[in-house]
SEROFI-314148 format. One record per residue (C-alpha): residue number from 1; z, y, x. Coordinates in steps of 0.001 Angstrom, whole numbers, always signed. Layout:
<bapas>
+-----+---------+---------+---------+
:   n :      up :   north :    east :
+-----+---------+---------+---------+
: NUM :       Z :       Y :       X :
...
+-----+---------+---------+---------+
</bapas>
This chain:
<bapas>
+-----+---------+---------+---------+
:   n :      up :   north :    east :
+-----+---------+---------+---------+
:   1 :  +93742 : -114088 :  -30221 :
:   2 :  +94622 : -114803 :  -26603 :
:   3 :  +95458 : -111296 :  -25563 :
:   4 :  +97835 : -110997 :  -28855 :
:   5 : +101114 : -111084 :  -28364 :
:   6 : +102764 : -113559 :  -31299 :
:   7 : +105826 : -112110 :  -33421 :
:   8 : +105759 : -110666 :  -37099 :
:   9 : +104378 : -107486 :  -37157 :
:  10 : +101051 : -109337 :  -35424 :
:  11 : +100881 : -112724 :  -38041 :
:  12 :  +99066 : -110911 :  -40213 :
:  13 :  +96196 : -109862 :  -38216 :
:  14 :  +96360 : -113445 :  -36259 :
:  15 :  +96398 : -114950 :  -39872 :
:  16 :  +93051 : -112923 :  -40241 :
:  17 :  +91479 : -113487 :  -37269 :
:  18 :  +91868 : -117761 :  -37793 :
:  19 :  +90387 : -117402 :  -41074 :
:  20 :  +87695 : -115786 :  -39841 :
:  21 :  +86993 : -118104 :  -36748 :
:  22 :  +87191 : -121347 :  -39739 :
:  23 :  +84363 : -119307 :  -41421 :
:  24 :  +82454 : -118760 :  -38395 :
:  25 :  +82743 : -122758 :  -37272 :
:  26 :  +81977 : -123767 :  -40846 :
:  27 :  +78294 : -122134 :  -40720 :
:  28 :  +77931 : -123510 :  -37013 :
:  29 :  +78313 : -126962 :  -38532 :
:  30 :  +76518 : -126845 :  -41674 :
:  31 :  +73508 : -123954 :  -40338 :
:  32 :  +72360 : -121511 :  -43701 :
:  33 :  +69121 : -122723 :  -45860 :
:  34 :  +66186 : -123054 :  -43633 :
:  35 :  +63392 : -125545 :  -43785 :
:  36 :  +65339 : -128450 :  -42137 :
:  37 :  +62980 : -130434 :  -39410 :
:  38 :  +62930 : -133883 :  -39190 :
:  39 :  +66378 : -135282 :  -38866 :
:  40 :  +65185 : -138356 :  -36777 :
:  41 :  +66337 : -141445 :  -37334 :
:  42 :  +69616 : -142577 :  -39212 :
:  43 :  +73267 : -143330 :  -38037 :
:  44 :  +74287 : -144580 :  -40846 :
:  45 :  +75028 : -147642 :  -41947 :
:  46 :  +75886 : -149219 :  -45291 :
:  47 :  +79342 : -149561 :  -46290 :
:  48 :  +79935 : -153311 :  -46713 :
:  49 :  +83558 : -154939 :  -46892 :
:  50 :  +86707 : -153811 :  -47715 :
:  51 :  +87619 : -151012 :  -45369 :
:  52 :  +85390 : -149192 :  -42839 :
:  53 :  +86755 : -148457 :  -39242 :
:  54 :  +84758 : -146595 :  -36686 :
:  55 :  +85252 : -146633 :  -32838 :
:  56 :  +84878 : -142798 :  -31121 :
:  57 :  +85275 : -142618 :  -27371 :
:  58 :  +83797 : -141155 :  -24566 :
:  59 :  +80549 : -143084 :  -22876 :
:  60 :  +81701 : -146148 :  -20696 :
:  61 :  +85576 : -147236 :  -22108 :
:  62 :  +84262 : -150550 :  -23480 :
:  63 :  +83732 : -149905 :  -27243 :
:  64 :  +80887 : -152174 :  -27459 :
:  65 :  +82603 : -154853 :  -25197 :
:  66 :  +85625 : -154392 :  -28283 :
:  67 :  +83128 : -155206 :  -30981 :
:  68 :  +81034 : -157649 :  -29309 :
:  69 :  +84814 : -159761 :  -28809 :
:  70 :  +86325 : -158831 :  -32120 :
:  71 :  +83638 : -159375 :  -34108 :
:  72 :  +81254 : -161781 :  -32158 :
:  73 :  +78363 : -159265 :  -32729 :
:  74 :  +76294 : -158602 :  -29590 :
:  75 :  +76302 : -154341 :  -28840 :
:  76 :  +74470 : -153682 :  -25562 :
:  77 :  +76568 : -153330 :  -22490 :
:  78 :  +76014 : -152427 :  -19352 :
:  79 :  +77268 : -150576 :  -15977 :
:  80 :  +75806 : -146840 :  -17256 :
:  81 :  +76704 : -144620 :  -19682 :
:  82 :  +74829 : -143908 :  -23537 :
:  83 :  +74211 : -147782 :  -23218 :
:  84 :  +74845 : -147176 :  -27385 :
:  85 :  +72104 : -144962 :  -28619 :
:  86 :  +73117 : -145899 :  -32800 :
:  87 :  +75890 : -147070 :  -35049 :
:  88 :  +76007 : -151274 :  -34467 :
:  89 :  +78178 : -152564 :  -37327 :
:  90 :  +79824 : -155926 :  -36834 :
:  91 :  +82675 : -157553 :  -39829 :
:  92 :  +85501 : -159514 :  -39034 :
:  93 :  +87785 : -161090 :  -41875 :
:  94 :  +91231 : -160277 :  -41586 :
:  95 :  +94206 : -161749 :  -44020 :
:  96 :  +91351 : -162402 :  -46293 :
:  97 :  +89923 : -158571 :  -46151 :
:  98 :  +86348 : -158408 :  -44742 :
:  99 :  +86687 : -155133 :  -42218 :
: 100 :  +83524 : -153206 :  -41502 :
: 101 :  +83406 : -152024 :  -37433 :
: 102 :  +81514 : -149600 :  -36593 :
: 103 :  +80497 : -149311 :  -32706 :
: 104 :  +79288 : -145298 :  -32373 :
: 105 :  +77931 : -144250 :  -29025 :
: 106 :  +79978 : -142425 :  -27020 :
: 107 :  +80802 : -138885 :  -27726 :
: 108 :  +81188 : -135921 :  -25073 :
: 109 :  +82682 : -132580 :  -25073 :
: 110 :  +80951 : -129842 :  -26781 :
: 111 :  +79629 : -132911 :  -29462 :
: 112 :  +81256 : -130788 :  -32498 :
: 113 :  +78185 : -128058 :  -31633 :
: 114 :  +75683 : -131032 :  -31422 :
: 115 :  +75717 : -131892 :  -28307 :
: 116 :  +74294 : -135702 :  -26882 :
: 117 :  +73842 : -136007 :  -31036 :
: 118 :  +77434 : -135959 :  -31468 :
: 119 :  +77137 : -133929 :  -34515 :
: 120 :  +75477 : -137432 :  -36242 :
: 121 :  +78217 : -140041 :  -34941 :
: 122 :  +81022 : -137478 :  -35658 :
: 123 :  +79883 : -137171 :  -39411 :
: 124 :  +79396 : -141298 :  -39735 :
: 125 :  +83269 : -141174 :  -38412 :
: 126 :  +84066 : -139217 :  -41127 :
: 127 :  +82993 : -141811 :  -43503 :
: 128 :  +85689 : -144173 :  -41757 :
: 129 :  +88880 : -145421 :  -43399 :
: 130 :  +90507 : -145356 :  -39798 :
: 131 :  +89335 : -143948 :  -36728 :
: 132 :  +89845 : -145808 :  -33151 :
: 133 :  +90021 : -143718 :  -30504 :
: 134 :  +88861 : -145905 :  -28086 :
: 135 :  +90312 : -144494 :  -24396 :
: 136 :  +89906 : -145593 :  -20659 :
: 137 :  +94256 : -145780 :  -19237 :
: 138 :  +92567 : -145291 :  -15839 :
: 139 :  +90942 : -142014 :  -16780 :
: 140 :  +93541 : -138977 :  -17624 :
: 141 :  +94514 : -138533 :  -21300 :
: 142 :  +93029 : -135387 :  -21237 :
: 143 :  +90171 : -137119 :  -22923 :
: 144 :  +92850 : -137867 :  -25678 :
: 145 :  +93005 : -134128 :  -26174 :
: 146 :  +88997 : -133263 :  -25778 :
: 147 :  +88449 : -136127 :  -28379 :
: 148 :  +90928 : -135093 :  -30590 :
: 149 :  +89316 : -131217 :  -30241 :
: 150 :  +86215 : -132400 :  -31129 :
: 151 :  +87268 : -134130 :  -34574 :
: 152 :  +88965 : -131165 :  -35163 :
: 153 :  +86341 : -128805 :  -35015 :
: 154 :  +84197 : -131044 :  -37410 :
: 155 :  +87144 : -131059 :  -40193 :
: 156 :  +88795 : -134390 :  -39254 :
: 157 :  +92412 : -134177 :  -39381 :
: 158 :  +94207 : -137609 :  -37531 :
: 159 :  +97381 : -138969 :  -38676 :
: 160 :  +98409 : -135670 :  -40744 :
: 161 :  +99007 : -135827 :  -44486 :
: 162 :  +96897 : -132775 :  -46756 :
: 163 :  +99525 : -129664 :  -46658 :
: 164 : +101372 : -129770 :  -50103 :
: 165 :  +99743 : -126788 :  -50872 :
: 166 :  +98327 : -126183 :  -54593 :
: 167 :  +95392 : -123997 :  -54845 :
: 168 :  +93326 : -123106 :  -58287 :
: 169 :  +90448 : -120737 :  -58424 :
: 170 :  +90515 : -118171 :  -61543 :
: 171 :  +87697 : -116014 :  -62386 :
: 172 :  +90276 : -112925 :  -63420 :
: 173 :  +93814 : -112456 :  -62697 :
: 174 :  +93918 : -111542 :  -58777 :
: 175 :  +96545 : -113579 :  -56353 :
: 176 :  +98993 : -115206 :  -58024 :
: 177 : +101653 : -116492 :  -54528 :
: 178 : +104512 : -118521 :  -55238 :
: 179 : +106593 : -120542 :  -52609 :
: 180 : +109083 : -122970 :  -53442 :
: 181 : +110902 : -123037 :  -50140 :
: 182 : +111245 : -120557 :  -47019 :
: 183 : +108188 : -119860 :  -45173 :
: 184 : +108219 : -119349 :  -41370 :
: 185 : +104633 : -118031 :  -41109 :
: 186 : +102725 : -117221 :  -44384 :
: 187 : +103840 : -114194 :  -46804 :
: 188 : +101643 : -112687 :  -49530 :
: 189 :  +99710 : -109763 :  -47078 :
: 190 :  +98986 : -112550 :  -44736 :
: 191 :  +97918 : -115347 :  -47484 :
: 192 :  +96030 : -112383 :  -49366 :
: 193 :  +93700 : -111512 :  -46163 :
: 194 :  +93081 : -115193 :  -45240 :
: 195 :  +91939 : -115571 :  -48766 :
: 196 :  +89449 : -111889 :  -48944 :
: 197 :  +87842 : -112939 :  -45569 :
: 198 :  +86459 : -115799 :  -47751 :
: 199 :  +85731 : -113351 :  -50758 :
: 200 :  +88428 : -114605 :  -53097 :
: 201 :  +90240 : -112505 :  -55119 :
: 202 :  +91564 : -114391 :  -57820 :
: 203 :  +93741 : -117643 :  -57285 :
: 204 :  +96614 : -119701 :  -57645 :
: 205 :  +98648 : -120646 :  -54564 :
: 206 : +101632 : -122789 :  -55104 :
: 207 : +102992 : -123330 :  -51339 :
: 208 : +105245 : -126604 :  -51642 :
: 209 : +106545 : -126929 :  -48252 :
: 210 : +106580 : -124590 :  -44959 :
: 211 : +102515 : -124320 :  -44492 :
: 212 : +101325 : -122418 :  -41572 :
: 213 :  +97664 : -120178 :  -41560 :
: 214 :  +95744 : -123572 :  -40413 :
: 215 :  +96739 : -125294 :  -43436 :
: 216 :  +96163 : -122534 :  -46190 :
: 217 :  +92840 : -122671 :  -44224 :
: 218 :  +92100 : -126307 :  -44520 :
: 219 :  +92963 : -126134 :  -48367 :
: 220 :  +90584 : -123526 :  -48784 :
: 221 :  +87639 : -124849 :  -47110 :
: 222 :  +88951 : -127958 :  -48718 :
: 223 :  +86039 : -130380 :  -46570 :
: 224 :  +88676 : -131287 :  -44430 :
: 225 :  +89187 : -135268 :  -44575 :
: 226 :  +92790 : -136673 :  -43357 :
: 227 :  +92032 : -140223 :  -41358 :
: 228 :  +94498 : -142394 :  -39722 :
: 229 :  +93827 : -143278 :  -36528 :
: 230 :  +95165 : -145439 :  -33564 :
: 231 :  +94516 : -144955 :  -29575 :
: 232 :  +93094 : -148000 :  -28100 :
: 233 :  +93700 : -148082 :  -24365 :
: 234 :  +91052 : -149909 :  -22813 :
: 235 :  +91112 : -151728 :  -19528 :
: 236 :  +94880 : -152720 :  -19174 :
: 237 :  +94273 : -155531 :  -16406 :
: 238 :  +93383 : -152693 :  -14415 :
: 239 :  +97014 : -151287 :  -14101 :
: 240 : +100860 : -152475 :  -12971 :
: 241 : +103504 : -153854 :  -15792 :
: 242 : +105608 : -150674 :  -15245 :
: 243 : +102446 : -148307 :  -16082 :
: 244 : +102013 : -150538 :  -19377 :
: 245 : +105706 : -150238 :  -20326 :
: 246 : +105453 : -146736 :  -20339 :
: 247 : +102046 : -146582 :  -21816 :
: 248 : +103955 : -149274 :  -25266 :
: 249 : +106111 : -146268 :  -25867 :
: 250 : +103218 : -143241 :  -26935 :
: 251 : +102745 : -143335 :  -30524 :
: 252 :  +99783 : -144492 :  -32627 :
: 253 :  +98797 : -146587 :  -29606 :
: 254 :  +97904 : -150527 :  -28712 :
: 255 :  +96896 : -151196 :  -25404 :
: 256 :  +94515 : -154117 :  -25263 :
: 257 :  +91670 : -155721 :  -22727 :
: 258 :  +88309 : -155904 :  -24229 :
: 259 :  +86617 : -157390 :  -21490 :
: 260 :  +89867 : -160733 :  -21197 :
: 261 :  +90563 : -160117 :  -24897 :
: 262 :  +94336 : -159298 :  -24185 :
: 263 :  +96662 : -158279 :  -27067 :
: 264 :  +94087 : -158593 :  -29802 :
: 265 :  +96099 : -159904 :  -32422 :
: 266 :  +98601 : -157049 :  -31794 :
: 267 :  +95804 : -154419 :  -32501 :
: 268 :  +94803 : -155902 :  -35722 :
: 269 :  +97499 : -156172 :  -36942 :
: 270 :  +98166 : -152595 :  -36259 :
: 271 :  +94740 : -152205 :  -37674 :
: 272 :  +96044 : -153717 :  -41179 :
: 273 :  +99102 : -151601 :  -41140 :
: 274 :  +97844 : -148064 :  -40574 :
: 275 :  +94507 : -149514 :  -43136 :
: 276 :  +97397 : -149998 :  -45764 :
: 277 :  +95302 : -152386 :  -48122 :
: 278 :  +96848 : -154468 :  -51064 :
: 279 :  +95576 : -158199 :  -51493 :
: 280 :  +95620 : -159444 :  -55282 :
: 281 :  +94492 : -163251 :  -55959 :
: 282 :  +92666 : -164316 :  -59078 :
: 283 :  +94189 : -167608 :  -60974 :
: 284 :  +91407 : -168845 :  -63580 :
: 285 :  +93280 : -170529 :  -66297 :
: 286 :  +95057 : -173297 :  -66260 :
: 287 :  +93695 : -173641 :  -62564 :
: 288 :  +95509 : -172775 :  -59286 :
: 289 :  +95623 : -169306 :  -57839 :
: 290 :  +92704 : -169048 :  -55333 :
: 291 :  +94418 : -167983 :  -52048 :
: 292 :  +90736 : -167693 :  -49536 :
: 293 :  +89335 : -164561 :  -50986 :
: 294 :  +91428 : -162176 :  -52493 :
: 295 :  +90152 : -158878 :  -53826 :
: 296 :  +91153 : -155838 :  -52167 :
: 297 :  +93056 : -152487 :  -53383 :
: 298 :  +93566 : -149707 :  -51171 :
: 299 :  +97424 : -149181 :  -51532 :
: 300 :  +97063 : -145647 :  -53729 :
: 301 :  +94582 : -147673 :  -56446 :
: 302 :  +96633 : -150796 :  -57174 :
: 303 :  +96846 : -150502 :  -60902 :
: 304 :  +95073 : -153416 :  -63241 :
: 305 :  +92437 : -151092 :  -64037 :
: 306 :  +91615 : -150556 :  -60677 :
: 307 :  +91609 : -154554 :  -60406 :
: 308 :  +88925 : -154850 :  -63280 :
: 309 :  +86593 : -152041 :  -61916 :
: 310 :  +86593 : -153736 :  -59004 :
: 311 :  +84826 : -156726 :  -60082 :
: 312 :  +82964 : -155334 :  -62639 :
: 313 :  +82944 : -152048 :  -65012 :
: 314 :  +82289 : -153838 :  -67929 :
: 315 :  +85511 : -156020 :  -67476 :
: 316 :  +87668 : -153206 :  -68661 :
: 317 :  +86418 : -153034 :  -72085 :
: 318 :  +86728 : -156488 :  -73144 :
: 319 :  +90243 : -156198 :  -71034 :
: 320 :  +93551 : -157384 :  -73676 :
: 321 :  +95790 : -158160 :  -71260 :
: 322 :  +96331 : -159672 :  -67559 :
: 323 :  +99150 : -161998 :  -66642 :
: 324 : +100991 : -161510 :  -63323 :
: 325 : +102971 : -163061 :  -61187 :
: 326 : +104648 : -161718 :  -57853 :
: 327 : +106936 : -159015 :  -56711 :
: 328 : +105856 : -155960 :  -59026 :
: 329 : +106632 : -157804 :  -62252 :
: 330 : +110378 : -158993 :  -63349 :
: 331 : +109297 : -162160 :  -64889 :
: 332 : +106740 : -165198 :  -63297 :
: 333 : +104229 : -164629 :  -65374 :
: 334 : +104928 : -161164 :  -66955 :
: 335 : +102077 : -159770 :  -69530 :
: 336 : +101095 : -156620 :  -68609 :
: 337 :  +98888 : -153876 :  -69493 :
: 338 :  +96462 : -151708 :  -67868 :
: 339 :  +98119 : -149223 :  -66312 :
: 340 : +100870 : -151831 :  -64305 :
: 341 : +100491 : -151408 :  -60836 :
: 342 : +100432 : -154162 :  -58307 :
: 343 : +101787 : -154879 :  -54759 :
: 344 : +100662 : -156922 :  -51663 :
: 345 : +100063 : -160610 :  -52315 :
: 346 : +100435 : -160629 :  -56632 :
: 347 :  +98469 : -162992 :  -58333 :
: 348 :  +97081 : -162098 :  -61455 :
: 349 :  +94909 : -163251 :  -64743 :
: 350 :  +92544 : -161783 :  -66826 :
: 351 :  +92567 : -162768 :  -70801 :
: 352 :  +89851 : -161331 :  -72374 :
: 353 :  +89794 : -160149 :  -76675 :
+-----+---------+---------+---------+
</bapas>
């Protein structure tokens, strides 16, 4: 791909040749059949809370000393590097939300292909609602790019939303292409390769917005998970004012000081931001609203059915109507049904048939 030069008569074959290196990663990560050994001991951890947010950095930039001071848990540090060996999990409660950390050990290039077991603590990142990229200011930000690479390679996408791209399998019918706008890169030939080097023939593809080989690619593979994510530079009292000035000004980034617990109240609430949750209170009848625990919505789910799964399936069914007060609803109290969807802060009851 290297040695080809890039212009139109080429973006076919380079369309080709991308779809077939996807393919080619795609069995490197998840190796055909076989009698799989023992996998060794689990990284996993149980999802507890509200949201899930996992730390990924290279060995040594103080994710453990993060955790142990934003969540009071005690993760092993000390002056060498792998002083992690497994996922420690530590909650904090935040605006009433009870945030799951997760402290992974540190990650190294090459960890996409399994190297130093990165192949474990990339795949418990994927579980993640956000991903902190956890980074040293003193070292260069080419680890920025390496870590980025190596979430890449394993299907995580950071900061991006999924390409507007509608795609439908068929079992008769061959390629159906439409576009609704201009496209820059993709035409039929080229979309019609990428598509036979994975051994479809008949599909749907609506392209909704200018898409470029990569896309059509994630869409097909379709295991590609899209995380937010925020650059935590570690280590600030280590630099000059000017250096930090410059540093406030990259995006998707807080820099902090784990080790003198500098600027923590700036990350989280960065954290809550980019984690874009949706706090509803419960008022029991004829009782005040009960403002210490709310329960908690990710923004896209917000609806009153959503509410009453939450607490418990069996709510729904004996659901007649809720009563809700706040800044979706025109009226204080307004009756609502099912299907009204909340924002940030409403308080809402239940009445039951």
């Amino acid at each position: 791909m290297a040695r080809t030069q890039k212009n139109k008569a080429t973006a076919h074959h380079l369309g080709l040749l991308k779809a077939r290196l996807a393919k080619l990663r795609r069995e490197l990560i998840t190796p055909k059949g076989g009698s799989g050994g023992g996998t060794g001991e689990g990284f996993d951890v149980a999802k507890t809370g509200d949201a899930r947010i996992g730390f990924v950095g290279f060995p040594s930039v103080g994710k453990s000393t993060l955790l142990s001071n934003l969540a009071g848990v005690y993760s092993e540090v000390a002056a060498y590097e792998f002083t992690t060996l497994t996922t420690v999990p530590g909650v904090i409660r935040y605006k009433g939300a009870k945030i799951q950390l997760l402290d992974l050990p540190g990650i190294i290039e090459g960890a996409k292909d399994g190297k130093g077991r990165g192949r474990q603590v990339i795949a418990v990142a994927r579980t993640c609602n956000l991903i902190l990229i956890v980074l040293d200011v003193l070292k260069p930000l080419g680890h920025k790019k390496l870590i980025e690479h190596e979430l890449e390679g394993f299907g995580i996408r950071l900061n991006k939303q999924p390409p507007n791209i509608g795609y439908k399998r068929k079992d008769k019918g061959g390629i159906n292409f439409t576009a609704t706008c201009a496209q820059s890169e993709l035409d039929s030939e080229t979309v019609k390769s990428i598509l036979a080097e994975y051994k479809i023939h008949n599909a749907d593809i609506t392209l909704r917005g200018d898409c470029t080989a990569d896309d059509l690619i994630d869409v097909v593979e379709g295991n590609r998970v899209y995380l937010p994510c925020i650059y935590v530079l570690n280590k600030i009292d280590q630099i000059s004012i000017e250096e930090l000035d410059i540093i406030y000004k990259v995006p998707h980034c807080v820099p902090i000081s784990a080790h003198h617990r500098w600027n923590f109240d700036d990350l989280l609430e960065k954290i809550w931001d980019y984690l874009k949750l949706v706090r509803i209170y419960t008022k029991p009848k004829g009782q005040l609203p009960d403002y210490t625990s709310p329960v908690v919505l990710p923004d896209d789910h917000t609806a009153v059915e959503d509410f009453c799964l939450k607490i418990h399936k069996s709510l729904i069914k004996e659901f007649k109507y809720a009563l809700v007060w706040g800044a979706s609803v025109k009226h204080n109290p307004q009756k609502v049904g099912k299907d009204h969807v909340m924002d940030d802060e409403d308080v809402i009851q239940l009445v039951k048939k």
